[in-house]
C-alpha positions as a LaTeX table, in Angstrom:
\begin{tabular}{lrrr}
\hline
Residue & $x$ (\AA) & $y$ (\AA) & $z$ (\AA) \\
\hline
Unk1 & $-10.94$ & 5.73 & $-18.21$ \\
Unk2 & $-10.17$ & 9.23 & $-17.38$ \\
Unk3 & $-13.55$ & 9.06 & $-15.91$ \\
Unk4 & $-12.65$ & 6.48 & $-13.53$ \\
Unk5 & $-9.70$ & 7.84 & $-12.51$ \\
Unk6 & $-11.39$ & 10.74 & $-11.41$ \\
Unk7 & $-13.73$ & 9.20 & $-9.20$ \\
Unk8 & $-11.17$ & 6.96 & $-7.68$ \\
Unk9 & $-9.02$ & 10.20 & $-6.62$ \\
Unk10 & $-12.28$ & 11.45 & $-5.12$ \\
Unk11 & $-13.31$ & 8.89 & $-2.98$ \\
Unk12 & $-9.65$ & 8.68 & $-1.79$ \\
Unk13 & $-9.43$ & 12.35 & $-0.99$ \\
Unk14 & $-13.28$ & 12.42 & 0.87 \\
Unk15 & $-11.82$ & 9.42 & 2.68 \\
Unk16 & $-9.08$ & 10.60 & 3.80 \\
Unk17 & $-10.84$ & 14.25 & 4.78 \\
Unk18 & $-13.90$ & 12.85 & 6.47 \\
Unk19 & $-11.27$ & 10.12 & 9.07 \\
Unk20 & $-9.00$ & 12.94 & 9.57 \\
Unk21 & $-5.96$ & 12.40 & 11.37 \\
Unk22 & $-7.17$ & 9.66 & 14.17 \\
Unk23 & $-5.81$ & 6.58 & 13.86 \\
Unk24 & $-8.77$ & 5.01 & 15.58 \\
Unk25 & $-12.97$ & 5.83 & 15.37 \\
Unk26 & $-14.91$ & 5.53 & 18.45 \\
Unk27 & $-14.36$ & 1.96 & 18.28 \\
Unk28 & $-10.94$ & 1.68 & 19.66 \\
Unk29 & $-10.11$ & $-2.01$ & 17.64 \\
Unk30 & $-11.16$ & $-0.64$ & 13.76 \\
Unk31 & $-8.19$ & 1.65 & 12.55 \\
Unk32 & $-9.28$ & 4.19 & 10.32 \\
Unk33 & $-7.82$ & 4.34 & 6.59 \\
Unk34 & $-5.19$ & 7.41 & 7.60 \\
Unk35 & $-3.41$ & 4.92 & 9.99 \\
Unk36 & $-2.26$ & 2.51 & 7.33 \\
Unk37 & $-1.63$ & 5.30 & 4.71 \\
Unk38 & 2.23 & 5.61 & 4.01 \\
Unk39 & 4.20 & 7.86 & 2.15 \\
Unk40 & 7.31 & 8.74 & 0.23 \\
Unk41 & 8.29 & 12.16 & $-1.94$ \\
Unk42 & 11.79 & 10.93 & $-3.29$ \\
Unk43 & 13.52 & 11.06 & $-6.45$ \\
Unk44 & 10.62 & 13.05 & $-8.22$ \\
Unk45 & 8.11 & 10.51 & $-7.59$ \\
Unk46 & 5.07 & 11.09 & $-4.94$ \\
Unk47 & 4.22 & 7.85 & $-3.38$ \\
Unk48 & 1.26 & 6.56 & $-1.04$ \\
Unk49 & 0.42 & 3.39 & 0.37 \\
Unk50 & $-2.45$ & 1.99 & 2.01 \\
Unk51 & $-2.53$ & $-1.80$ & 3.46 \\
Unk52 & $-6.19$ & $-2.31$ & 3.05 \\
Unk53 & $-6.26$ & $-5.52$ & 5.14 \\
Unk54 & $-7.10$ & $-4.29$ & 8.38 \\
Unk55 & $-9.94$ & $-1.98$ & 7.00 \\
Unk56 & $-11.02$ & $-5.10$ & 5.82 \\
Unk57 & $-10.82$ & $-4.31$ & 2.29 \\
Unk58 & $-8.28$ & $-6.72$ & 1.25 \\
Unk59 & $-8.42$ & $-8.96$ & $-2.12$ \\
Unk60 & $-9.06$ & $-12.60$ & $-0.82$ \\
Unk61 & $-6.12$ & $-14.65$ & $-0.48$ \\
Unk62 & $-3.67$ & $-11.83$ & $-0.61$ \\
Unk63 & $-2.03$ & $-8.87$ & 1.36 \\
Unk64 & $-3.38$ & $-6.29$ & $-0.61$ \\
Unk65 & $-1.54$ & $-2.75$ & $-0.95$ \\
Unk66 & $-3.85$ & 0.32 & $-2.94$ \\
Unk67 & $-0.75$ & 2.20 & $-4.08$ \\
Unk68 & $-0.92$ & 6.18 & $-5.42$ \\
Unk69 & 2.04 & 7.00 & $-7.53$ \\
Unk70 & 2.33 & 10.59 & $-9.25$ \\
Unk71 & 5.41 & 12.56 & $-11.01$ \\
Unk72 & 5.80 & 14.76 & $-13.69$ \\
Unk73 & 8.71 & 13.00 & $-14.99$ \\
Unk74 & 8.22 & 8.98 & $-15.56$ \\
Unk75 & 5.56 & 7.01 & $-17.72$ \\
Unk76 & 4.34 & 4.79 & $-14.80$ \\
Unk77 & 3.01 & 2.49 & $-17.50$ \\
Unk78 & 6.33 & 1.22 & $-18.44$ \\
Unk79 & 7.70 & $-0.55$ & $-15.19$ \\
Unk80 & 5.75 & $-3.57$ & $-13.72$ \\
Unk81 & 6.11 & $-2.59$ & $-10.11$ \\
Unk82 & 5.78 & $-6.09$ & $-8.79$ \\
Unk83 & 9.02 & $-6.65$ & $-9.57$ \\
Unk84 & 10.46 & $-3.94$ & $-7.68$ \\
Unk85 & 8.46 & $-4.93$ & $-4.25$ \\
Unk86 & 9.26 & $-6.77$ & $-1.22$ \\
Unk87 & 7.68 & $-7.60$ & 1.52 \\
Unk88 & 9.37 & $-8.88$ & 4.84 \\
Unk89 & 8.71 & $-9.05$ & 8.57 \\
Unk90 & 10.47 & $-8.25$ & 11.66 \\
Unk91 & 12.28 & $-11.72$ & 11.57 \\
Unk92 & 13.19 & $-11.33$ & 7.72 \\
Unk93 & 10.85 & $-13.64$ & 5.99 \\
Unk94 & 8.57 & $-13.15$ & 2.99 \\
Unk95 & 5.61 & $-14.33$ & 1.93 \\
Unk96 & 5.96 & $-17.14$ & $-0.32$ \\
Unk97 & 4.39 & $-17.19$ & $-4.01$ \\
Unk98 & 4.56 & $-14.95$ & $-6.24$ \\
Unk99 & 3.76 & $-10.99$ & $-6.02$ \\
Unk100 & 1.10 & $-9.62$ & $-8.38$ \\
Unk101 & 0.87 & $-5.61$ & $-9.74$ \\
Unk102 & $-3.08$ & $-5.33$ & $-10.37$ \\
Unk103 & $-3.36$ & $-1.86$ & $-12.73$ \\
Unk104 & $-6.89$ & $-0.74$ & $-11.57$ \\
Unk105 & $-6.14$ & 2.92 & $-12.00$ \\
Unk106 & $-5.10$ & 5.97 & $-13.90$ \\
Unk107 & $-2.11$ & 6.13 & $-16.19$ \\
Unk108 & 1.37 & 7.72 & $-17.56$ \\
Unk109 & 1.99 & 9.98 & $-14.80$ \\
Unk110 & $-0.46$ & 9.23 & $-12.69$ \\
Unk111 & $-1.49$ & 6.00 & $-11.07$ \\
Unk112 & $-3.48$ & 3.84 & $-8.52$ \\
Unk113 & $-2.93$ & $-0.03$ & $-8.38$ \\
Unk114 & $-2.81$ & $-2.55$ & $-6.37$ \\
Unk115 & 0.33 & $-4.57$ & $-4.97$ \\
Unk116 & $-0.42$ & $-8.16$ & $-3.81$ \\
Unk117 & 1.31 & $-10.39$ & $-1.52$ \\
Unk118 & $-0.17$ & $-14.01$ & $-1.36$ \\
Unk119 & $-1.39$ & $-14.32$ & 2.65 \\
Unk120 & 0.19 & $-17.62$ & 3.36 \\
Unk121 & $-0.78$ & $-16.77$ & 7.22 \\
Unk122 & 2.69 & $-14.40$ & 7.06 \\
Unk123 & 1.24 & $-12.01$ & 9.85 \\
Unk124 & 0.82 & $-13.44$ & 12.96 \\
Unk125 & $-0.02$ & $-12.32$ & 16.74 \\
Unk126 & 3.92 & $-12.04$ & 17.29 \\
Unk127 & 4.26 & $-9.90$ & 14.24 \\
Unk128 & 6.19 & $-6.88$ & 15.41 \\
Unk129 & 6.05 & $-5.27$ & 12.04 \\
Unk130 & 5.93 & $-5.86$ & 8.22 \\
Unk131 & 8.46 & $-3.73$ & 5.83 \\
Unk132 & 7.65 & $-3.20$ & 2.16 \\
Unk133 & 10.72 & $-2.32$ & 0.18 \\
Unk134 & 10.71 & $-1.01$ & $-2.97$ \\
Unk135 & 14.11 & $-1.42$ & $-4.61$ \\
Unk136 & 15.71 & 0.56 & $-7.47$ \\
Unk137 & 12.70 & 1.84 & $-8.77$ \\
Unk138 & 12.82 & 5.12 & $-10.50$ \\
Unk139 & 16.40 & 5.90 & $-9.18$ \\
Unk140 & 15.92 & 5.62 & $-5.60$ \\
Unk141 & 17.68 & 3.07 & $-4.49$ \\
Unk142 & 15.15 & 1.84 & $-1.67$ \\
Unk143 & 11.72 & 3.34 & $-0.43$ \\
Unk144 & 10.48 & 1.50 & 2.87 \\
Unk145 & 6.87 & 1.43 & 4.27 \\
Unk146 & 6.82 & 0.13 & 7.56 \\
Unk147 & 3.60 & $-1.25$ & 9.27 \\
Unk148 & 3.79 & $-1.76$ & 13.08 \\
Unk149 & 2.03 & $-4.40$ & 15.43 \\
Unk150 & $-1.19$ & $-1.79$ & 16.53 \\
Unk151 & $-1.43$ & $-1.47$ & 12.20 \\
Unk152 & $-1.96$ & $-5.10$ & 11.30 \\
Unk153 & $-5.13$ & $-5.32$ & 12.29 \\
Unk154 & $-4.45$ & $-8.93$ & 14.57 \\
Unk155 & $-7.03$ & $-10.37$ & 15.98 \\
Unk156 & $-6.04$ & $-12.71$ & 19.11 \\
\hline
\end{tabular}
């Protein structure tokens, strides 16, 4: 497992070395994995997330979310973050169904899962934005990730 966990953190740190800091390759429609990479370093608790959808990496059927957690304080184990996530758009709604946490990576301290959103066709051209809140979880009482239109990887 430990194994596993190291290779995961690798191929997410050569990743995010070899697209650099563009948000688009040479191809100005593909976003690169930096671009949908957000972050939050409150209340002891390191936290990145990547929407994989638009790098077309998504889990069928859902909005898929590869999320990093790390602290030297909390045993990640114990909370099922699923029930701590929200996702809504620019006009308030949700997708509907229930959220699921995959545990893929990692451990205690140190994680990498994946946070799913059923994709009932929630994004759409008009999307302005999609916000996922992340309430009361490890005494913060809200973390938001925003994703804007040029991040949602539409396609018209």
């Amino acid at each position: 497992m430990k194994q596993k966990i190291i290779i995961l953190m690798a191929i997410l740190g050569i990743a995010l070395v070899v697209t650099g800091c563009s948000t688009f390759d040479g191809d100005q429609n593909k976003l690169k994995p930096k671009a949908l990479e957000r972050k939050s370093d409150v209340g002891g608790l390191e936290m990145n997330i990547i929407f994989s959808n638009p790098l077309g990496q998504g889990k069928n059927g859902y909005l898929t979310f590869v999320v990093q957690m790390d602290n030297h304080s909390y045993n990640l184990d114990e909370y099922e973050f699923s029930d701590y996530a929200t996702l809504i758009d620019d006009k308030g709604n949700s997708p509907k169904g229930n959220t699921t946490w995959e545990v893929t990576g990692g451990g205690g301290h140190h994680v990498i899962n994946t946070l799913l959103f059923p994709d009932d066709s929630f994004i759409t051209p008009d999307t302005k934005y999609i916000k996922l809140v992340i309430k009361d979880f490890i005494d913060v009482p809200a973390r938001e990730f925003i994703w804007e239109n040029e991040f949602l990887g539409i396609k018209e």
